[in-house]
N, C-alpha and C positions, 0 to 999 in steps of 0.2 A: 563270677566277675561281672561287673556292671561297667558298659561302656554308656557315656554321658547319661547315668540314671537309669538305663534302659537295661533289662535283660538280654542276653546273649540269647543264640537260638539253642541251643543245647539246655539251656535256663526254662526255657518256655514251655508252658503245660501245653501238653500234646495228648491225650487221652478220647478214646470215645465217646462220643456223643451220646451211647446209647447202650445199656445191657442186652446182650446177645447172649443166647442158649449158645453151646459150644463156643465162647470167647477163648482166645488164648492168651491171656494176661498174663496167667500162670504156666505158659510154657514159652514165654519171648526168651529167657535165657538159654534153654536148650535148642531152640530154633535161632537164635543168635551166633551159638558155639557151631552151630553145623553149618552155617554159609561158606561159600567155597574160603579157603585161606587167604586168595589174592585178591576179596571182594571189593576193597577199598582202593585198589590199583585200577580197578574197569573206570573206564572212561563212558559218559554220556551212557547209563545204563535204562534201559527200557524195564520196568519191573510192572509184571501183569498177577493180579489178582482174580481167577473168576468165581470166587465167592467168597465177597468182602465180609457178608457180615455186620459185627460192629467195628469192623477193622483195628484190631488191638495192634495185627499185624503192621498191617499200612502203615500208621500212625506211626511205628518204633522205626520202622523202617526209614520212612521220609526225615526223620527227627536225626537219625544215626549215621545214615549213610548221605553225603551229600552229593556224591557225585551219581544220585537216578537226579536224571533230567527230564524223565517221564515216567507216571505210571498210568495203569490202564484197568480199571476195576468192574466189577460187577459182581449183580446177586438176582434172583429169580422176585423179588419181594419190592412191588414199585414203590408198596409208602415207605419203605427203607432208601430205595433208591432217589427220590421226590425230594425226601430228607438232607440228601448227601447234596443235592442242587441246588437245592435251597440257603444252604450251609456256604456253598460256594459261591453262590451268585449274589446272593440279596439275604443274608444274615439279619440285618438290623429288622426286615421285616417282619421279624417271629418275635424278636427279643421282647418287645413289650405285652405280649400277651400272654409270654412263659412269663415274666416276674409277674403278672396279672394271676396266673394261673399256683405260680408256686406260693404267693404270699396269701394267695387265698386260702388255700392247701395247707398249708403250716399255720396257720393263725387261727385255726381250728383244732379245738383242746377234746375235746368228745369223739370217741373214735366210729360210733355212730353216724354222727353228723359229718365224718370223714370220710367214712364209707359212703352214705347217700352222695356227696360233691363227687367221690370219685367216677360212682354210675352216669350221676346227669351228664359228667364231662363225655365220659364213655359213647354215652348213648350221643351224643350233639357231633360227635367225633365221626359216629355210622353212618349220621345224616350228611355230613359234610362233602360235596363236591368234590373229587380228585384234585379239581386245578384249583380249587378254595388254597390262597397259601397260608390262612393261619390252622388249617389240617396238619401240616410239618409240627407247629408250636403243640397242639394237642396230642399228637402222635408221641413228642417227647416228654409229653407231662404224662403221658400213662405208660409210658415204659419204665419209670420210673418210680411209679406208683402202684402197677401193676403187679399182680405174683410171679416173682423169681425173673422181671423181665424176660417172659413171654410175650411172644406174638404170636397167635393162635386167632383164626375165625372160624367160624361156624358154616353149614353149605349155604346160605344165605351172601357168604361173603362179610358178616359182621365182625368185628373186633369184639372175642369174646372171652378172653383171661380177667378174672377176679381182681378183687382190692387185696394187697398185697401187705398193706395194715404198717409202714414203718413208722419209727417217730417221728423223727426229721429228715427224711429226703432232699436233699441237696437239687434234684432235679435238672440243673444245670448251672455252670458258671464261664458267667460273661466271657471272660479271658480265653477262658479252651474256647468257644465257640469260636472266637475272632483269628485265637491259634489257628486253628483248624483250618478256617473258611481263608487265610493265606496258602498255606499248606498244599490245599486243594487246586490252585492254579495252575499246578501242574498234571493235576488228575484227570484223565476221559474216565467218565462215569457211565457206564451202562446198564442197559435193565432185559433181562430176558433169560435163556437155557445159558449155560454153558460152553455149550458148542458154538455159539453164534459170537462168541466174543474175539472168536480168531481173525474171525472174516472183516473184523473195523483193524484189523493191525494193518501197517502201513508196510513196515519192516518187520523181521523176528525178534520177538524179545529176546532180552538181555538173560533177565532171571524171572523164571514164574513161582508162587506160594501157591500150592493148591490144598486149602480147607474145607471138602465138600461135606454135606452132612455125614455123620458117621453110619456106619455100620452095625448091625447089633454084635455085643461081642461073643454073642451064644444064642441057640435057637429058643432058650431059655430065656433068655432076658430083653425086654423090651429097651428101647431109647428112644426118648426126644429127637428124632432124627428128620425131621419132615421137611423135604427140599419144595415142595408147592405141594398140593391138594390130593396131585398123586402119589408123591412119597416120589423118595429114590433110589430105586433097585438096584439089584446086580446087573441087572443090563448097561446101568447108567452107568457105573462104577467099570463095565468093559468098553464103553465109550470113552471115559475120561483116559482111561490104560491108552488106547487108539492114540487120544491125542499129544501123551506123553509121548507117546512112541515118536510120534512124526515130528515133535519139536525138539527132542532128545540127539535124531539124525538130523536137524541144523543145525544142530549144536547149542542146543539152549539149553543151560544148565536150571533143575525142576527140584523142588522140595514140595513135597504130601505130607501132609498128619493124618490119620485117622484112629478109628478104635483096635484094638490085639485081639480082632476077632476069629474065629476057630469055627468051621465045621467039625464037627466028632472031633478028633485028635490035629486037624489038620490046619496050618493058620492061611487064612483067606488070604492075605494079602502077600503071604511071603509066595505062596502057590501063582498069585494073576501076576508080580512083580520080578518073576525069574528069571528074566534075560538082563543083567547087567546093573541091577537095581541095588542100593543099598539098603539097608534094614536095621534099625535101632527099633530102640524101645526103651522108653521112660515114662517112670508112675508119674500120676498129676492128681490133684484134688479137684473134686468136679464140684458145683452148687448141686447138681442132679449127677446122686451116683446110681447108678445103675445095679450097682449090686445089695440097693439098699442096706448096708451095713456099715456103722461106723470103723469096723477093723478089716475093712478092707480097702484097697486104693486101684480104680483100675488102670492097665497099661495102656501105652497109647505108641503107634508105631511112628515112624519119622521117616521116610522114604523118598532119598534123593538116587537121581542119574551123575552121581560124581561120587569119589571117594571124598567122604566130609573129614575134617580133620580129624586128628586122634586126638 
């Protein structure tokens, strides 16, 4: 429905800004079905994310539910976080140097000469100052240009994922940016571990999403799991446990996803989530699967502090 010419907000593109390893695009439906039953009854809801990511979450959320009149997010990754400020604050200030950068990028037929442009941007992207603000515009022309949108650097600190070789990358569009960067006015954006993102709450949240890097699902199998430099362990993963706990007895109602990971016969997380924890489990198609096989699909757990609907 179009009120005077204009899109309604339910109408308006709302999608990431950027490809993220573990995105959940493809599981908003079943992380949808599991919000408490009454969710759309709460009043002035607080909803905290401490690792946004590319926020597939965020985004469905703010779009769906109208009554968060706050959210509160975070990730360990500044040029991610930089991004998300940027997007909020001063948007128009990137846009000319993305369509600069994307019409460059596409109007290049030789895949050659597409790969060299992709490098030079790469390389001018490493040199780039933190507070430089057209580093946001460069940031989002190699995630979308880059392999399998990654973000990966080297111990140098460089931005070091390949040309990722597509036809036509779309890169971004105008619309969702603008989306977004409204969107965002109600967002605290932060940048740091995890644990520190409690300590900027004023009140308890309402409802928290926690999407930390995953887990391996076997001592077997590797993952793209890298929460900063040092990785994120099992320690980290009894830290996050900690904090569920303590937001759980103020009554804050918490949904987890993670991987159906298993020591020997034993599942990791049904084992750390025993006291009062719920536990599903639904297959998802991953861009990076893990058990390199096309006939296989791996599980992924869903772990809330409330009984989610049936």
């Amino acid at each position: 429905m179009l009120l005077n010419g204009k899109k309604t907000k339910n109408q308006l593109t709302m999608k990431p800004f950027v490809k993220w390893a573990g995105g959940k695009t493809r599981l908003l439906k079943e992380i949808e079905q599991r919000l408490p039953a009454d969710f759309d009854t709460w009043e002035d809801v607080v909803y905290v994310e401490p690792f946004v990511g590319g926020g597939s979450v965020l985004f469905h959320m703010l779009k769906k539910h109208n009554n968060i009149s706050k959210a509160v997010i975070n990730d360990i990754n500044p040029v991610l976080m930089h991004a998300y400020q940027k997007i909020k604050q001063a948007p128009m200030s990137i846009m000319d140097t993305l369509v600069a950068l994307r019409n460059e990028y596409n109007g290049i037929s030789a895949d050659k000469t597409r790969e060299e442009f992709y490098y030079r941007v790469r390389k001018t992207f490493n040199e780039m100052r933190f507070e430089d603000e057209q580093k946001v515009a460069f940031f989002i022309f190699l995630n979308h240009t880059c392999f399998n949108g990654l973000y990966r650097e080297n111990r140098s600190g460089d931005f070091n994922v390949p040309h990722g070789r597509y036809k036509s990358p779309s890169i971004f569009e105008e619309e969702n940016i603008m989306t977004l960067h409204n969107a965002l006015q109600k967002v605290e954006i932060n940048c740091g571990d995890f644990a520190e993102i409690w300590n900027s709450l004023e009140n308890n949240p309402t409802f928290i999403y926690i999407d930390p890097p995953y887990r391996p699902i076997s001592k077997q199998v590797t993952m793209f799991t890298l929460y900063d430099k040092s990785g994120f362990t099992d320690f980290d993963q009894l830290r996050l446990k900690e904090i569920c706990d303590i937001f759980g007895n103020r009554g804050c109602r918490i949904m987890l996803s993670n991987s159906d990971s298993y020591d020997e016969d034993i599942s990791y997380f049904e084992n750390l989530y025993n006291n009062g924890y719920h536990i599903s489990r639904v297959e998802v198609t991953r861009m990076i699967n893990p058990y390199n096989s096309k006939n296989r699909k791996p599980k992924e757990v869903i772990i809330t502090n409330y009984q989610p609907p049936q």
